[in-house]
Structures are given as structure tokens and as C-alpha cells.
py3Dmol code that shows the C-alpha trace and the ligand (Angstrom):
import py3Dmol

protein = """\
ATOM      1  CA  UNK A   1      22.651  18.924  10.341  1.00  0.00           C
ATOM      2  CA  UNK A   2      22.782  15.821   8.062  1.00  0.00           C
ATOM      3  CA  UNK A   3      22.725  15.085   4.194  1.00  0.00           C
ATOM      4  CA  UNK A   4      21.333  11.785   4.988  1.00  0.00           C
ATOM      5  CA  UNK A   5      17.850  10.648   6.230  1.00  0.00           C
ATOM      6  CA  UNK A   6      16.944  11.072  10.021  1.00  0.00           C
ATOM      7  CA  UNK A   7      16.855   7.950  12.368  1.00  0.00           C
ATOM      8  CA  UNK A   8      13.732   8.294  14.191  1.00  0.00           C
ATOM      9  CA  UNK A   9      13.559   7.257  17.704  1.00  0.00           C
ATOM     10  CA  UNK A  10      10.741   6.951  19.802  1.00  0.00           C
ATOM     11  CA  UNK A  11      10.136  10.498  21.010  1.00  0.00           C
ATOM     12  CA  UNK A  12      11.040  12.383  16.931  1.00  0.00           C
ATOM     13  CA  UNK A  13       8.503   9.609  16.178  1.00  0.00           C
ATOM     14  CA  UNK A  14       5.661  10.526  17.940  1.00  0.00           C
ATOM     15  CA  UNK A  15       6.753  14.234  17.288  1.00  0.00           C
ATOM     16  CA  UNK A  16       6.063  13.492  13.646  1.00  0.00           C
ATOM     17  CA  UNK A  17       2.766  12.271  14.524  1.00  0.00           C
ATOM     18  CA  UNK A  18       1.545  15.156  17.015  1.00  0.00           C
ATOM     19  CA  UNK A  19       2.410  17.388  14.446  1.00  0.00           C
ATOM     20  CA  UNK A  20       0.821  15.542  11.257  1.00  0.00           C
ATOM     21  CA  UNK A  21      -1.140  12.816  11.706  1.00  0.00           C
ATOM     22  CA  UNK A  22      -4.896  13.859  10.950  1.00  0.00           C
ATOM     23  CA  UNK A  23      -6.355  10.314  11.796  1.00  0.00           C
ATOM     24  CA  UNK A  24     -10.155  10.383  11.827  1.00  0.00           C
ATOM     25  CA  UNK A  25     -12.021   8.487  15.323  1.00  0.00           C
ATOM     26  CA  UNK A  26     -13.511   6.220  12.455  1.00  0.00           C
ATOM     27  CA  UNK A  27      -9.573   5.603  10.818  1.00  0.00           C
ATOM     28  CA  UNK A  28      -8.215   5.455  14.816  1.00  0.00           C
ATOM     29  CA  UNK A  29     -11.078   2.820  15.862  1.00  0.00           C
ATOM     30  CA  UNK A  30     -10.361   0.627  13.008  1.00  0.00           C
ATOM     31  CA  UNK A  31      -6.807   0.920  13.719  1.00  0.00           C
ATOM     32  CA  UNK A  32      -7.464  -0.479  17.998  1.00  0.00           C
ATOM     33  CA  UNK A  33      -9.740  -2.842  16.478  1.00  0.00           C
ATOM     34  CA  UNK A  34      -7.019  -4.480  14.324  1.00  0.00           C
ATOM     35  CA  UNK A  35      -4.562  -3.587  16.823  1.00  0.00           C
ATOM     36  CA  UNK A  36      -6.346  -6.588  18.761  1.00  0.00           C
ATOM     37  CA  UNK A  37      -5.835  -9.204  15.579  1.00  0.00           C
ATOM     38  CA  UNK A  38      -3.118 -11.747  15.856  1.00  0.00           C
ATOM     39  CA  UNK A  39      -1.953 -10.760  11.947  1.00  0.00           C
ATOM     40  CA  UNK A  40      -2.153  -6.797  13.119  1.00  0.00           C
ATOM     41  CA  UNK A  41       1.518  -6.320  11.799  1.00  0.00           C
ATOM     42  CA  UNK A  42      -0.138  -6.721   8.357  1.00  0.00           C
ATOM     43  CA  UNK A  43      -1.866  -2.769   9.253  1.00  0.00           C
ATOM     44  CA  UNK A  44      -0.145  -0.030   7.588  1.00  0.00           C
ATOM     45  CA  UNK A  45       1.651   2.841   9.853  1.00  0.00           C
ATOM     46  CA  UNK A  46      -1.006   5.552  10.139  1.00  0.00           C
ATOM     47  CA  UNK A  47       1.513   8.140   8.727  1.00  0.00           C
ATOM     48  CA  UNK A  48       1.604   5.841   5.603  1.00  0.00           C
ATOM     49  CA  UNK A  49      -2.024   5.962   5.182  1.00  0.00           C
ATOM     50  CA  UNK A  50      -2.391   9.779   5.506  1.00  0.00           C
ATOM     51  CA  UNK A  51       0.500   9.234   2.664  1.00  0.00           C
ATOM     52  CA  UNK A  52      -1.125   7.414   0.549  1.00  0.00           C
ATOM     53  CA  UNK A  53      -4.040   9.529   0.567  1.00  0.00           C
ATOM     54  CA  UNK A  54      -2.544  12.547   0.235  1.00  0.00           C
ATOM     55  CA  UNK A  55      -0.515  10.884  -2.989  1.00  0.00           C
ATOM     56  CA  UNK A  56      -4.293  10.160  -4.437  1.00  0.00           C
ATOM     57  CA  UNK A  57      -5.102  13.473  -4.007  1.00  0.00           C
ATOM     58  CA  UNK A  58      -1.683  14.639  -5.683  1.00  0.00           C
ATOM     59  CA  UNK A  59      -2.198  12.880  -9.189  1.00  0.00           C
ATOM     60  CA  UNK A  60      -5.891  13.610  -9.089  1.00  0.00           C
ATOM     61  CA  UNK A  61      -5.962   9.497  -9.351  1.00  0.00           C
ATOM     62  CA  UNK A  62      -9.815   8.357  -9.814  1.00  0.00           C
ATOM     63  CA  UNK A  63      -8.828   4.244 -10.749  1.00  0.00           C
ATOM     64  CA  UNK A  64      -6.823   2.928  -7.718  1.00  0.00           C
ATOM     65  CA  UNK A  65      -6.155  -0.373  -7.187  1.00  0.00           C
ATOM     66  CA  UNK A  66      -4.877  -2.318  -3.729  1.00  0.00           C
ATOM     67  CA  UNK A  67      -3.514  -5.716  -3.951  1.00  0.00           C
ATOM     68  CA  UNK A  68      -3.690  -6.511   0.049  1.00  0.00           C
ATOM     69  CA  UNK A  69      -6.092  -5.013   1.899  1.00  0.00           C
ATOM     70  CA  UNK A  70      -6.695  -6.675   5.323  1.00  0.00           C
ATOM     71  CA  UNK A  71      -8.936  -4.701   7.227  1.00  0.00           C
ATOM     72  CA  UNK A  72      -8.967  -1.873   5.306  1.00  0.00           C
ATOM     73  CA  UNK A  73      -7.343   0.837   6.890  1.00  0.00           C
ATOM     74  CA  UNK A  74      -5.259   1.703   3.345  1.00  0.00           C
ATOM     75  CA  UNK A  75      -8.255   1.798   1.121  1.00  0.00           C
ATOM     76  CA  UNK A  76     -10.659   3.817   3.442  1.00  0.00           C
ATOM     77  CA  UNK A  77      -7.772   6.411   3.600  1.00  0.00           C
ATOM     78  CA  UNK A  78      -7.398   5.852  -0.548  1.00  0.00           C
ATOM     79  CA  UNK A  79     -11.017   5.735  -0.700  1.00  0.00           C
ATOM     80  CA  UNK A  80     -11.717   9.126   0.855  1.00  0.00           C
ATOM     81  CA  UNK A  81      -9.594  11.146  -1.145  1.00  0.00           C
ATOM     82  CA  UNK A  82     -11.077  10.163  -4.076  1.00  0.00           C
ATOM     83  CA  UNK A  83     -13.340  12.167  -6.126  1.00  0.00           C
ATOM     84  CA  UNK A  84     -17.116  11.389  -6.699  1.00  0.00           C
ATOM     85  CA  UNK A  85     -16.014   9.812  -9.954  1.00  0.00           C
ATOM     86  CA  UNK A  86     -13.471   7.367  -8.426  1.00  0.00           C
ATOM     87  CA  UNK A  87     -13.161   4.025  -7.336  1.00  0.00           C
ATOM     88  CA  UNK A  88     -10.848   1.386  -5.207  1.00  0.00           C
ATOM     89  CA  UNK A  89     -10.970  -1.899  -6.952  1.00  0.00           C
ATOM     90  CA  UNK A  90      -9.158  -4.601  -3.574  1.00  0.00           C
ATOM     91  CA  UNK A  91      -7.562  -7.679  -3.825  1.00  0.00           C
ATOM     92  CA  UNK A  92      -7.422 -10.045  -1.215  1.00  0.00           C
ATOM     93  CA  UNK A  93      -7.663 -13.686   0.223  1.00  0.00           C
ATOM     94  CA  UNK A  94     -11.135 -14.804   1.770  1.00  0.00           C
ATOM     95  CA  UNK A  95     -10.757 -14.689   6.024  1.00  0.00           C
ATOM     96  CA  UNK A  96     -12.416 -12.993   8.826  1.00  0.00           C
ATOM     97  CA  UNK A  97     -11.114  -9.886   8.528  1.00  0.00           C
ATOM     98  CA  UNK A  98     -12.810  -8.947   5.142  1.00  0.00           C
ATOM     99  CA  UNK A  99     -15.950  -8.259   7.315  1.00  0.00           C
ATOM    100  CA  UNK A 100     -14.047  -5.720   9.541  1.00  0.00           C
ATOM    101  CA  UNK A 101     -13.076  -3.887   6.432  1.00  0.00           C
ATOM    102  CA  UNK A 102     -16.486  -3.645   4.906  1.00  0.00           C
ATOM    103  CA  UNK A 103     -17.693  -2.639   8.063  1.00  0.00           C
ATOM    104  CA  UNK A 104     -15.941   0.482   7.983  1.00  0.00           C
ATOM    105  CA  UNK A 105     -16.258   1.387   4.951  1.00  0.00           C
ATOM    106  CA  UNK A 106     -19.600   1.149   5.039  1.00  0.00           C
ATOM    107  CA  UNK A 107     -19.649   3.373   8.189  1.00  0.00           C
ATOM    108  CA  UNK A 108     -17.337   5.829   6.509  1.00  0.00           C
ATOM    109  CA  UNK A 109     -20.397   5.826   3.081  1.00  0.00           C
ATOM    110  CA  UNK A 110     -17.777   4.412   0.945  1.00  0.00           C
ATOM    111  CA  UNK A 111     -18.870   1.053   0.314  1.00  0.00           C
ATOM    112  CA  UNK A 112     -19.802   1.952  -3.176  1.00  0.00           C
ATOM    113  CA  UNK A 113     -17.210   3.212  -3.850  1.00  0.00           C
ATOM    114  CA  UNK A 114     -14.752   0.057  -3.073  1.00  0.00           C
ATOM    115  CA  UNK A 115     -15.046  -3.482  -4.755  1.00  0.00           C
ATOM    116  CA  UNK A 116     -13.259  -5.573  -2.454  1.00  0.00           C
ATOM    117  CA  UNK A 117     -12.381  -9.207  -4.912  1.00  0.00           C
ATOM    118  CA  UNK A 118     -11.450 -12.501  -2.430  1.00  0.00           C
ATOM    119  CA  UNK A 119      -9.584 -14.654  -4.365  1.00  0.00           C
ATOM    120  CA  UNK A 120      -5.688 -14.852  -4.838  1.00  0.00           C
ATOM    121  CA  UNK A 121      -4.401 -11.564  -6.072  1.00  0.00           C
ATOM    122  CA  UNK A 122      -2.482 -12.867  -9.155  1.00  0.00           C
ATOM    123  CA  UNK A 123      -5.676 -14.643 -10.318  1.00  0.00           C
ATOM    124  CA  UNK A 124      -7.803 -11.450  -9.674  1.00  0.00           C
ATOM    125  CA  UNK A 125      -5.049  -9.377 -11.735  1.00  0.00           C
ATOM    126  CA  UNK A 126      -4.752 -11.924 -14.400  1.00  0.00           C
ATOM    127  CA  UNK A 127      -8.695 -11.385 -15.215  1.00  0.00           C
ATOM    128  CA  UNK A 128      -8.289  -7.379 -15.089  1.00  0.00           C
ATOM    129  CA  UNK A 129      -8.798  -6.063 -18.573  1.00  0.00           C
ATOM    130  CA  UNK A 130      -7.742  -2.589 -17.988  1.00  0.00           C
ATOM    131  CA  UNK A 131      -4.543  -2.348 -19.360  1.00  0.00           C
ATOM    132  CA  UNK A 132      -3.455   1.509 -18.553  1.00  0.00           C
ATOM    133  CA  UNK A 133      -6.680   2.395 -17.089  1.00  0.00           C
ATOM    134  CA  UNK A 134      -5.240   2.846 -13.415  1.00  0.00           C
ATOM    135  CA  UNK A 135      -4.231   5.645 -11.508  1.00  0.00           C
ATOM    136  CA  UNK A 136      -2.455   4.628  -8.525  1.00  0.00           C
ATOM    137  CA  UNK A 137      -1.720   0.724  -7.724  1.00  0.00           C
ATOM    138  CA  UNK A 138      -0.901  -0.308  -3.842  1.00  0.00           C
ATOM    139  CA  UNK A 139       0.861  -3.522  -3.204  1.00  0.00           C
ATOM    140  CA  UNK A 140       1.069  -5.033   0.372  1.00  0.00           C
ATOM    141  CA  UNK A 141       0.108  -8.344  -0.268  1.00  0.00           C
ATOM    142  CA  UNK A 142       2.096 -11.348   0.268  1.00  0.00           C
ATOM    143  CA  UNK A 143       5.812 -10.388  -0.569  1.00  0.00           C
ATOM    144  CA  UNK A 144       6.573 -13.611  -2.467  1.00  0.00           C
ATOM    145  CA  UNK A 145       4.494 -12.315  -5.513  1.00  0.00           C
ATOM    146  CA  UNK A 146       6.171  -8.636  -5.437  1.00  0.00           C
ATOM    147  CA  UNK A 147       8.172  -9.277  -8.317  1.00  0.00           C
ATOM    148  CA  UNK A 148       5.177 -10.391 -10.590  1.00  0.00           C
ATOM    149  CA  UNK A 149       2.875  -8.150  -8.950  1.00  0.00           C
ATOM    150  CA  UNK A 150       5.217  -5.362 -10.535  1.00  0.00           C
ATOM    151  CA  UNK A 151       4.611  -6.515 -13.832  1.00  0.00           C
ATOM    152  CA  UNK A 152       1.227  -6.394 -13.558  1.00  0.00           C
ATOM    153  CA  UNK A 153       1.256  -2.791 -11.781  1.00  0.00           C
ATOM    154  CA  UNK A 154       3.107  -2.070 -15.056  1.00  0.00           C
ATOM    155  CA  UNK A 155       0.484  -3.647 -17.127  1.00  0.00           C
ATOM    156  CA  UNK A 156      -2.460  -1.941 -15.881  1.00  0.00           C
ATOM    157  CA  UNK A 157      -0.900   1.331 -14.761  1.00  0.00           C
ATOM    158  CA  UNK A 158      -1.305   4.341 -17.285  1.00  0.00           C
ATOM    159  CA  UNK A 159       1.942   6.400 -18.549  1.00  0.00           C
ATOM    160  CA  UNK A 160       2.788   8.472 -15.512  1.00  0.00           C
ATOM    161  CA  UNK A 161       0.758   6.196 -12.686  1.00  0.00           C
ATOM    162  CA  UNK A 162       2.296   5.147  -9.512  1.00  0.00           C
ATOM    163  CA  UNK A 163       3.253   1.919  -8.118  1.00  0.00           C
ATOM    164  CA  UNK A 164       3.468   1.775  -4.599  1.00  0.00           C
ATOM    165  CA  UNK A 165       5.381  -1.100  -2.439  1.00  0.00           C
ATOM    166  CA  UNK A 166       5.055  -1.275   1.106  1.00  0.00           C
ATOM    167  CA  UNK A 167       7.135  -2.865   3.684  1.00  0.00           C
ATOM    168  CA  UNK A 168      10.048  -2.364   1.084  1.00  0.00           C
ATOM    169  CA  UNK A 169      12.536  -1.954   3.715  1.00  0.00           C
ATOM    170  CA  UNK A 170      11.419  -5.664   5.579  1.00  0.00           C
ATOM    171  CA  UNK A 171      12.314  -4.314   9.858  1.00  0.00           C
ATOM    172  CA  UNK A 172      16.037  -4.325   7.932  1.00  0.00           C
ATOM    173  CA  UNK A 173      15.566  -7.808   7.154  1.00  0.00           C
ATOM    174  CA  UNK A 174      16.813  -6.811   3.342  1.00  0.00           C
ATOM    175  CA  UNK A 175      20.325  -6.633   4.855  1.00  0.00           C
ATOM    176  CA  UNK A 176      21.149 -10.683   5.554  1.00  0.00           C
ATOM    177  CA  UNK A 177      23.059 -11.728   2.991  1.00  0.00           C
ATOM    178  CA  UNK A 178      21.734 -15.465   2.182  1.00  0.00           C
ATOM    179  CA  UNK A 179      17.961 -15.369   3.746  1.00  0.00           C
ATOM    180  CA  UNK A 180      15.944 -18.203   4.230  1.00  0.00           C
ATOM    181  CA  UNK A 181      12.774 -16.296   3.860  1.00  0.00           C
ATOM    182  CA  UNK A 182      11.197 -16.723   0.329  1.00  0.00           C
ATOM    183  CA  UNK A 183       9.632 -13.541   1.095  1.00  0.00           C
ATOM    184  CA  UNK A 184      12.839 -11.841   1.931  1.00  0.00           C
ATOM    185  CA  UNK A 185      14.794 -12.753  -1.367  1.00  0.00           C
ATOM    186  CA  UNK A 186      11.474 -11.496  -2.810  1.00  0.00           C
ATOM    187  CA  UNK A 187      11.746  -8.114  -1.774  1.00  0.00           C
ATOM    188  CA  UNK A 188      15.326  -7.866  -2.314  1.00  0.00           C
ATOM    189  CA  UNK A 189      14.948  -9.138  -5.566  1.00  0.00           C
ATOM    190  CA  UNK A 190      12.267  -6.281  -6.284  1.00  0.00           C
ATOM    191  CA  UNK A 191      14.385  -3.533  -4.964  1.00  0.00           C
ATOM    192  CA  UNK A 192      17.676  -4.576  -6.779  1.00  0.00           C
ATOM    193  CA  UNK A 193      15.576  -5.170 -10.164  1.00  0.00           C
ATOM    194  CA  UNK A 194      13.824  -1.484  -9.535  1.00  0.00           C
ATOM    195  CA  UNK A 195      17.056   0.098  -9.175  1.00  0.00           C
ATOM    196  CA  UNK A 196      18.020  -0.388 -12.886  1.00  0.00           C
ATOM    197  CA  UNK A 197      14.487  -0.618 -14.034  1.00  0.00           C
ATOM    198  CA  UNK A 198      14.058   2.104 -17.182  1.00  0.00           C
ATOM    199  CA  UNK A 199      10.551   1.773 -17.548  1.00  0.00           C
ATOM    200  CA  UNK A 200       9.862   3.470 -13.915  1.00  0.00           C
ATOM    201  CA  UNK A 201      10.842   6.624 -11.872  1.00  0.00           C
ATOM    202  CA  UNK A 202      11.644   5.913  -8.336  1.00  0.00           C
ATOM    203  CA  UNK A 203      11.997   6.981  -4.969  1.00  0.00           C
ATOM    204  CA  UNK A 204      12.279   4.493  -1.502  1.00  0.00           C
ATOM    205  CA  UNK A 205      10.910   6.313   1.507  1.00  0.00           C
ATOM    206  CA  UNK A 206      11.612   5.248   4.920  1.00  0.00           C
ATOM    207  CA  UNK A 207       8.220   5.304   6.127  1.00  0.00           C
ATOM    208  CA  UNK A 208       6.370   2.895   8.050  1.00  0.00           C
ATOM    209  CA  UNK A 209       8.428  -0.083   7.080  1.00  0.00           C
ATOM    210  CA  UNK A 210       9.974   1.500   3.523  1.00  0.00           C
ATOM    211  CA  UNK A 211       7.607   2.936   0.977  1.00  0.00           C
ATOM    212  CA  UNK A 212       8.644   2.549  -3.013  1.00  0.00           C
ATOM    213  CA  UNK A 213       7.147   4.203  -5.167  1.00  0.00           C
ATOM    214  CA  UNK A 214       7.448   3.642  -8.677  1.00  0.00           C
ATOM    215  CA  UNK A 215       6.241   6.175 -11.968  1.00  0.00           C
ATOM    216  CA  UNK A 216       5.212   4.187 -15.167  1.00  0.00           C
ATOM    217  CA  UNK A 217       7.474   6.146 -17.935  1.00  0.00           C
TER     218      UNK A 217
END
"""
ligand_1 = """\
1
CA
Ca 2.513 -3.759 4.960
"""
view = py3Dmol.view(width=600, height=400)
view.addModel(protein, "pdb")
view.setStyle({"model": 0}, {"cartoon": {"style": "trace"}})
view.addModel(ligand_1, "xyz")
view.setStyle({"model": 1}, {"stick": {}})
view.zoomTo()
view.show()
């Protein structure tokens, strides 16, 4: 026994996921499909989107938001645990992939239910005027923007919403000491600001690729 979180190798790994990943054939033939794209790291871990959709489902969230969307994996899982009454509003940058996305959503009879906006996220944010109208705000868009993208999670997130940060964790990457990566000091710069941050709650999970998520007080 341990007090501190597991190291997961290969074979706990896929443990985890015989036990409790409930991955539709429509979530796991998106998932190949993207699997074959040369940007498929940008897909979330499976586990992460049963997460996510489970933490919709949790806070009875009906206003989500996604900044980074890709092809869509994330917000069909967010999507379908949505009531009637919700919806997904996406934020991402114009490219092939969009079309994948729609595709299954469509297929899935959410379409209506997701507005997918192609422009750059922080432009797309800056013309939201919803201050503390959302439920549940997930950012995996480009990781030089995390810091502001906080702000405006924090903007349009009701009292007691959740922020959630993906790839918080970086493959360990937050570790090197003087990185070259813009996006690198990004994220490090997020997680050191979160740690003192008093207008949040907070918890980092180590799944997929580190999962923050962050309560508006
Ligand atoms: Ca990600």
C-alpha cells in the first residue's frame, strides 16, 4: 500500500480500461479515425472523456464550453451527457478536421446541440457575452494561451463552475527547469499561478496527460 498516487504501467493501464471504459462503437470509430491523423496526439485519452462526461453529469452542467476541440471526441462525450436543455458552445481554428467532428456528431443526433465557432479561441471568447452563464469550461487548445484562457474561464464561469485543463502534466515536460518551449513555460506558469490562486478550488489528476480542474469560488 501507498499514500501516494499509483504509477500505471502498461498492463494496470489497460486494467483500468477493461474494467471502466464504456466507449460507444460511434466514440471508438472516431477515436481509429483520428488515430490515423498526423496531429492525433491532440485526441483526449478515452478515460478522460468518459471523465469529462461523467463530471457534466455531476454538476447537472447544461452551458459547457470547449476551447479546442479537434475532432470532437471531448464534446460528443460532453455533448451526450447533457440534458435536453443543454448545449456545447466549441472553439477552434478552421482545418480539415472540423468536418470529422461534425460528422459525428451529427451521426451521434447531437449536431444541434453543439455550435462549433472557427476562428482563434481568444477572439471567439473575447465576443462571448455570458459572463457567469457557464457550467463547465474545457480547455485543450493551444497551451500558449492557458494562462489567459483562465481568465476568461473565470469570466464566463458561474460561482461554483469548473474549469478544466488538459494535458496539465505536459509527458513530464513541466519538470525542465529553463524550457525552450513557449508552450511549456505556459503550462508551468498556469499550474504555479493555480496553486496560490484564491478565487478557485483545485485538484490535478493524473489522467490522460494531467487533468486540472479548477471551482470558481
Ligand atoms: Ca489534450
Amino acid at each position: 500500500m501507498t499514500a501516494r498516487t499509483l504509477n500505471l504501467d502498461d498492463s494496470l493501464y489497460q486494467y483500468l480500461l477493461d474494467v471502466s471504459l464504456r466507449e460507444t462503437p460511434l466514440l471508438k470509430r472516431l477515436r481509429d479515425e483520428t488515430q490515423a491523423l498526423p496531429m492525433a496526439r491532440w485526441q483526449v485519452a478515452p478515460e478522460q472523456g468518459q471523465f469529462l462526461a461523467l463530471l457534466v453529469k455531476l454538476t447537472g452542467a447544461r452551458q459547457l464550453l470547449e476551447i479546442g476541440t479537434f475532432t470532437g471526441y471531448s464534446a460528443l462525450c460532453m455533448a451526450a451527457a447533457l440534458s435536453d436543455e443543454g448545449s456545447l458552445i466549441c472553439c477552434d481554428m478552421p482545418g480539415d478536421y472540423n468536418a470529422i467532428a461534425r460528422r459525428y456528431w451529427e451521426e451521434a443526433g447531437l449536431g444541434k446541440r453543439i455550435d462549433l465557432r472557427l476562428a482563434p479561441a481568444l477572439q471567439t471568447l473575447g465576443m462571448l457575452d455570458q459572463p457567469g452563464e457557464f457550467d463547465l469550461i474545457f480547455i485543450d487548445a493551444d497551451k500558449a494561451n492557458y494562462p489567459a484562457y483562465l481568465e476568461h474561464a473565470l469570466r464566463l464561469l458561474r460561482v461554483g463552475g469548473l474549469a478544466v485543463f488538459d494535458n496539465t502534466l505536459w509527458s513530464g515536460r513541466v519538470l525542465e527547469s529553463h524550457p525552450q518551449s513557449a508552450d511549456t513555460r505556459a503550462i508551468q506558469a498556469l499550474n504555479r499561478a493555480l496553486k496560490d490562486d484564491a478565487r478557485v478550488d483545485l485538484s490535478l489528476l493524473p489522467l490522460g496527460d494531467g487533468l486540472t480542474l479548477c471551482r470558481k469560488r
